[in-house]
N, CA, C and O atoms as CSV, one atom per row, in Angstrom:
chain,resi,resn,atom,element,x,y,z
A,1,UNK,N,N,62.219,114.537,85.998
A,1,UNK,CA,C,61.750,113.763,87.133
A,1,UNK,C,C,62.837,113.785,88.201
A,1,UNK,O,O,63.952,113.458,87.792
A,2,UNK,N,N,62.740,114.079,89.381
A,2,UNK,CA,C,63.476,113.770,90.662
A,2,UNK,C,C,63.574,113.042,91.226
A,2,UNK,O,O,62.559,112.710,91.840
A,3,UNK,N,N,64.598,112.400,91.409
A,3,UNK,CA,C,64.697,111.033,92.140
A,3,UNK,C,C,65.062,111.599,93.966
A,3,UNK,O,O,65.803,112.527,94.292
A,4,UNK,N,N,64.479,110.932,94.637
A,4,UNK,CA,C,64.967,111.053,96.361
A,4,UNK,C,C,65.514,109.279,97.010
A,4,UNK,O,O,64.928,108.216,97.215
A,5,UNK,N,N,66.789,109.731,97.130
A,5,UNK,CA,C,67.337,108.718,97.396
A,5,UNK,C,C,67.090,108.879,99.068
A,5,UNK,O,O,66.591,109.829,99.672
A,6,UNK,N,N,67.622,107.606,99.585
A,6,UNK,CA,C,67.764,107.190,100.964
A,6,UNK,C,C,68.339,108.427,101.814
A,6,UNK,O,O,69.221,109.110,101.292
A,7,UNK,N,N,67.999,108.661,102.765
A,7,UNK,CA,C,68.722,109.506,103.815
A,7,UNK,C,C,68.928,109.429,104.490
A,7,UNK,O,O,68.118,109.593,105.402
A,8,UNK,N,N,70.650,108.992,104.795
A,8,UNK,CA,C,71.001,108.980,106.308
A,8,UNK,C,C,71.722,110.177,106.823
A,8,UNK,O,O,72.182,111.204,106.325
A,9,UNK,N,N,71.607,109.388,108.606
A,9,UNK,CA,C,72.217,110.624,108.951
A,9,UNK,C,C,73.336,110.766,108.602
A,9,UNK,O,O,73.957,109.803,108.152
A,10,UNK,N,N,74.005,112.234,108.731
A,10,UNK,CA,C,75.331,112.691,108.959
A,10,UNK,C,C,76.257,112.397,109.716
A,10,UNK,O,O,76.286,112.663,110.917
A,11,UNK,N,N,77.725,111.398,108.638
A,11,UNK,CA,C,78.652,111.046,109.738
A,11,UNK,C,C,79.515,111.801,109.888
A,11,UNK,O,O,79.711,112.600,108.972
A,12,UNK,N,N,80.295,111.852,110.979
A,12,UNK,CA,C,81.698,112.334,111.544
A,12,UNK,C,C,82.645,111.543,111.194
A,12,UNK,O,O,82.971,110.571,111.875
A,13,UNK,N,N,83.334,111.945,109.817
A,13,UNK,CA,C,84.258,110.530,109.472
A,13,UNK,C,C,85.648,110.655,110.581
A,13,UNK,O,O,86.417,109.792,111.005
A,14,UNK,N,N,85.593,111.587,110.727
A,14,UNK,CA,C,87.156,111.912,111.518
A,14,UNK,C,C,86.864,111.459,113.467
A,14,UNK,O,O,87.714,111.171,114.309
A,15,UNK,N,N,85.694,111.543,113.579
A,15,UNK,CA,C,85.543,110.725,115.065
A,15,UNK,C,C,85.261,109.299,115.298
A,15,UNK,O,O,85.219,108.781,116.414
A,16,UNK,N,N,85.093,108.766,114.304
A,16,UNK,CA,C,85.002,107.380,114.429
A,16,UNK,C,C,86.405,106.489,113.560
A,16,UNK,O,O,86.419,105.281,113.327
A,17,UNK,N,N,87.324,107.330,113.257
A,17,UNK,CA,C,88.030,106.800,112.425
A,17,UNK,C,C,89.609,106.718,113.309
A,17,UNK,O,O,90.361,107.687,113.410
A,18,UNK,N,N,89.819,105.672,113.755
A,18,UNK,CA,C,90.970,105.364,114.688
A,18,UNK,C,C,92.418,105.921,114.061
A,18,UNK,O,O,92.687,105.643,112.892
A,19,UNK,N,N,92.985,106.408,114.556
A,19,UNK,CA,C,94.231,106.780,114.185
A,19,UNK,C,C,95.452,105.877,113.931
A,19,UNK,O,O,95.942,105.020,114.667
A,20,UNK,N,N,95.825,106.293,112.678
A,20,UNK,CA,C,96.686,105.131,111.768
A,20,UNK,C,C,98.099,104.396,112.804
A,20,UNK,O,O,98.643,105.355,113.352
A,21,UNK,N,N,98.484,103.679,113.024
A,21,UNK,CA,C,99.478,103.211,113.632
A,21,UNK,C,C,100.908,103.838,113.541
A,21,UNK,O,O,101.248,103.862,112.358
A,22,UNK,N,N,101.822,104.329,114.328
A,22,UNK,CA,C,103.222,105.005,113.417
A,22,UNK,C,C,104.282,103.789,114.053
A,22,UNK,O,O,104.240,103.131,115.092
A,23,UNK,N,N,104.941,103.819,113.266
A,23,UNK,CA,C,105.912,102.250,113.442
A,23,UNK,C,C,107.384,103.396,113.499
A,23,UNK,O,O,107.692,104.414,112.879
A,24,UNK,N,N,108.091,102.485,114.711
A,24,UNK,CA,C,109.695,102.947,114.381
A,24,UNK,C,C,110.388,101.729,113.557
A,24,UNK,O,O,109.855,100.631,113.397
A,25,UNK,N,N,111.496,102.056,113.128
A,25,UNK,CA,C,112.265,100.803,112.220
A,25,UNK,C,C,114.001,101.095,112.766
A,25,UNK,O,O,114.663,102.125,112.639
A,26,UNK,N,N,114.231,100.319,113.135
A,26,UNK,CA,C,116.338,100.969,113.234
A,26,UNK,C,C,116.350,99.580,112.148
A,26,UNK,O,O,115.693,98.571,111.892
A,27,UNK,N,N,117.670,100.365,111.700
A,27,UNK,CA,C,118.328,99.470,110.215
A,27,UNK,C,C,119.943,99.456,110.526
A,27,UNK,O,O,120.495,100.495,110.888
A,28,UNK,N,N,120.681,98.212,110.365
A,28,UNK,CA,C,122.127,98.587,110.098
A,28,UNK,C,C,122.431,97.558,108.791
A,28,UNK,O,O,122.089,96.423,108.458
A,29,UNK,N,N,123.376,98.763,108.194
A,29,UNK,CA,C,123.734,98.591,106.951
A,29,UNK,C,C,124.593,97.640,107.137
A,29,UNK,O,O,124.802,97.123,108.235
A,30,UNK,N,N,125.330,97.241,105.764
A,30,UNK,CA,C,126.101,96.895,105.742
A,30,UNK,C,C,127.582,96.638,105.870
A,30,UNK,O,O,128.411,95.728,105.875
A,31,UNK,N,N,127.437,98.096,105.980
A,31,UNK,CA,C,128.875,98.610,106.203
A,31,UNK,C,C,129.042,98.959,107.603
A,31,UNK,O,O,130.000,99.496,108.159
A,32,UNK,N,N,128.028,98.590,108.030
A,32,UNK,CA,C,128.030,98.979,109.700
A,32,UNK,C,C,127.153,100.350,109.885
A,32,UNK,O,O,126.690,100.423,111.023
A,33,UNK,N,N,126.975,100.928,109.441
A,33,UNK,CA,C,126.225,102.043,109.535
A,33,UNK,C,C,125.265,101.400,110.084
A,33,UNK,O,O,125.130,100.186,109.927
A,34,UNK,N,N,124.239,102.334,111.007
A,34,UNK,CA,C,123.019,102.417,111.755
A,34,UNK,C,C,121.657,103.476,111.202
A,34,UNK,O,O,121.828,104.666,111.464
A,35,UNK,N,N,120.925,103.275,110.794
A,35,UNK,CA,C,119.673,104.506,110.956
A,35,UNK,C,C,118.649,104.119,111.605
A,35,UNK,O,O,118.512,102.908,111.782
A,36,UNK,N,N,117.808,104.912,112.052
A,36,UNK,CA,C,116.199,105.157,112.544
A,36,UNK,C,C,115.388,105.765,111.754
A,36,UNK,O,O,115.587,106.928,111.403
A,37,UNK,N,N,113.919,104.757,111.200
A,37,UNK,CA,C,113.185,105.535,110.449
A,37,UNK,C,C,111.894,105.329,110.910
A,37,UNK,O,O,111.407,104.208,111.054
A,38,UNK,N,N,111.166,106.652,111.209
A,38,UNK,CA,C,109.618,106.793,111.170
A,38,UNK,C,C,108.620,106.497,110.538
A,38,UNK,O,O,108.291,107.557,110.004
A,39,UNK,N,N,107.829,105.638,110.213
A,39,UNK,CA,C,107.072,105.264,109.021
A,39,UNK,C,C,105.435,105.488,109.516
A,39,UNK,O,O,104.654,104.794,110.168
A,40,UNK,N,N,105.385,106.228,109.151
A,40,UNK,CA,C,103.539,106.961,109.643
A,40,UNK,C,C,102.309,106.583,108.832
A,40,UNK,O,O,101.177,106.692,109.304
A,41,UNK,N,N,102.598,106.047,107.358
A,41,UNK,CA,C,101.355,105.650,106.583
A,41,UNK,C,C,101.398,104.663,106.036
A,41,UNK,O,O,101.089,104.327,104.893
A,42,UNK,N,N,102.124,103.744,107.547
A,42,UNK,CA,C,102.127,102.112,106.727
A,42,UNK,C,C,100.518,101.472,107.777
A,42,UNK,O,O,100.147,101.583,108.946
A,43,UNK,N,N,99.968,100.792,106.481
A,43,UNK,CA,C,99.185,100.099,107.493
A,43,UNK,C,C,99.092,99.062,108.427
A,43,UNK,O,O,98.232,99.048,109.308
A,44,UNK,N,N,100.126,98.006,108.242
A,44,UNK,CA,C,100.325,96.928,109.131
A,44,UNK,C,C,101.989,96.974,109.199
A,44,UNK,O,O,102.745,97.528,108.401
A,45,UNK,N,N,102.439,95.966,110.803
A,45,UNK,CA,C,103.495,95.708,110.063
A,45,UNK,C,C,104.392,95.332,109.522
A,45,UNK,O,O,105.587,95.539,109.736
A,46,UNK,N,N,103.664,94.476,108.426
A,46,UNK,CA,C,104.524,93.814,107.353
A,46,UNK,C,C,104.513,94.934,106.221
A,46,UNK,O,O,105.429,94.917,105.399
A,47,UNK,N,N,103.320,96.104,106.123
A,47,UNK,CA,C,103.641,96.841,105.096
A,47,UNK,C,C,104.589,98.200,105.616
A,47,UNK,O,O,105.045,98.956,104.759
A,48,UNK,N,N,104.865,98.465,107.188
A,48,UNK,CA,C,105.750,99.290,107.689
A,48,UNK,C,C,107.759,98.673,106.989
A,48,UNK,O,O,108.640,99.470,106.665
A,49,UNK,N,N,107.905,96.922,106.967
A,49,UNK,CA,C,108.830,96.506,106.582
A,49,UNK,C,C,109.190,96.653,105.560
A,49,UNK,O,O,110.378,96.720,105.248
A,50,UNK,N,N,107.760,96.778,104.419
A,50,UNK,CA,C,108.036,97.078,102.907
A,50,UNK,C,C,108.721,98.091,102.641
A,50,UNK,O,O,109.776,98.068,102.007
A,51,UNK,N,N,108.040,99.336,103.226
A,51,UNK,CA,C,108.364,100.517,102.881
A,51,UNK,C,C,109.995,100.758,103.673
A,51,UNK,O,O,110.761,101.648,103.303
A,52,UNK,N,N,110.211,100.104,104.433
A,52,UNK,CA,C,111.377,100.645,105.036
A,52,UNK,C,C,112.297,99.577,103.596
A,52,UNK,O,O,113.045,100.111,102.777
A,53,UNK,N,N,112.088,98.566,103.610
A,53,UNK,CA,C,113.035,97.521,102.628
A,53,UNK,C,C,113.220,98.824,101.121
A,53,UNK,O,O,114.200,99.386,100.633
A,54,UNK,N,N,112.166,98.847,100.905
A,54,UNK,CA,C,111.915,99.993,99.452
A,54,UNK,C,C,113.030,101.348,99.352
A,54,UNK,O,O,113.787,101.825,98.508
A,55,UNK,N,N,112.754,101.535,100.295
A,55,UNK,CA,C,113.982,102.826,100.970
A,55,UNK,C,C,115.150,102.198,101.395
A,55,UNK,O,O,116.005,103.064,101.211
A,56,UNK,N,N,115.651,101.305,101.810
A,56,UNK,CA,C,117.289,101.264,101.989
A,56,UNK,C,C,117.385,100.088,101.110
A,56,UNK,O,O,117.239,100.754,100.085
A,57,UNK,N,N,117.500,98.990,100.703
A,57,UNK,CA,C,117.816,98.176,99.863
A,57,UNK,C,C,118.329,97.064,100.833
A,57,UNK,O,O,117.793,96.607,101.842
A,58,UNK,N,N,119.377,96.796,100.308
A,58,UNK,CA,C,119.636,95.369,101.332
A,58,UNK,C,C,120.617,95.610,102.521
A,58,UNK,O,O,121.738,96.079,102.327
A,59,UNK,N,N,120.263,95.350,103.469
A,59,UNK,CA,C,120.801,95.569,104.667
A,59,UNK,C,C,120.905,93.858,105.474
A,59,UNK,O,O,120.463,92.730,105.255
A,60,UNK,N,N,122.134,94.829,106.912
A,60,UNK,CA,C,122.230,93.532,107.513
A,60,UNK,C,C,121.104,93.051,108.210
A,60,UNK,O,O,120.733,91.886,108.069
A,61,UNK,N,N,120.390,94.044,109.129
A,61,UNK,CA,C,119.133,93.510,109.489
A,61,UNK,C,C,118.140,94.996,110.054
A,61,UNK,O,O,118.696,95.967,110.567
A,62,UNK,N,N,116.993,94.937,109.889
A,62,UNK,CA,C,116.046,95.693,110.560
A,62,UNK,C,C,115.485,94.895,111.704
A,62,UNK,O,O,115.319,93.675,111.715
A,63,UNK,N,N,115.147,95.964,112.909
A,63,UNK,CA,C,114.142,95.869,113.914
A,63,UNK,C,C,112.782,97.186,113.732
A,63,UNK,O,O,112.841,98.414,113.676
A,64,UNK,N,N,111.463,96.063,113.676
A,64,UNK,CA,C,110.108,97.024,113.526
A,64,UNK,C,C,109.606,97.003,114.529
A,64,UNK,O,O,109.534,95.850,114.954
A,65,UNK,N,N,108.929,98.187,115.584
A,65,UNK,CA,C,107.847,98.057,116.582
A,65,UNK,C,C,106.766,99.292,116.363
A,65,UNK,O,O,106.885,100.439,115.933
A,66,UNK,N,N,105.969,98.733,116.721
A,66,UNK,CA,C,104.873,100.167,116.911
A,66,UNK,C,C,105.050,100.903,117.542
A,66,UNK,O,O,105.434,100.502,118.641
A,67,UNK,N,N,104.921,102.557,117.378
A,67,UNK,CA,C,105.300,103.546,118.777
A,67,UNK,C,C,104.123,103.674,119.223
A,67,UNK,O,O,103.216,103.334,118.462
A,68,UNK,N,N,103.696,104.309,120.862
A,68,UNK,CA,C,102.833,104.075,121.364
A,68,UNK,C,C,102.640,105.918,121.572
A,68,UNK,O,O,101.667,106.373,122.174
């Protein structure tokens, strides 16, 4: 027996699908050291902070913004 399910139309997942946010992060260590990191597949950002915290460990302080 054949079943016929519902039929919709055909989507365009890639034209309706907004492009993910890319966050910059600068970090200075502890020792005084400085870096800049790119974080491209964070989704918000408190989870852009995670991933940067995950990768350097404890530092003196980070700054996060969205790049435009």
């Amino acid at each position: 027996m054949h079943r016929e399910g519902k039929r919709g139309k055909p989507r365009n997942h890639q034209a309706s699908r907004e492009p993910r946010p890319e966050y910059i992060a600068a970090v200075r260590h502890l020792d005084g050291r400085s870096e800049i990191f790119y974080i491209r597949y964070a989704d918000d950002l408190d989870d852009a902070r995670e991933l940067v915290m995950a990768e350097v460990g404890k530092v003196q302080s980070v700054v996060i913004a969205q790049r435009h």
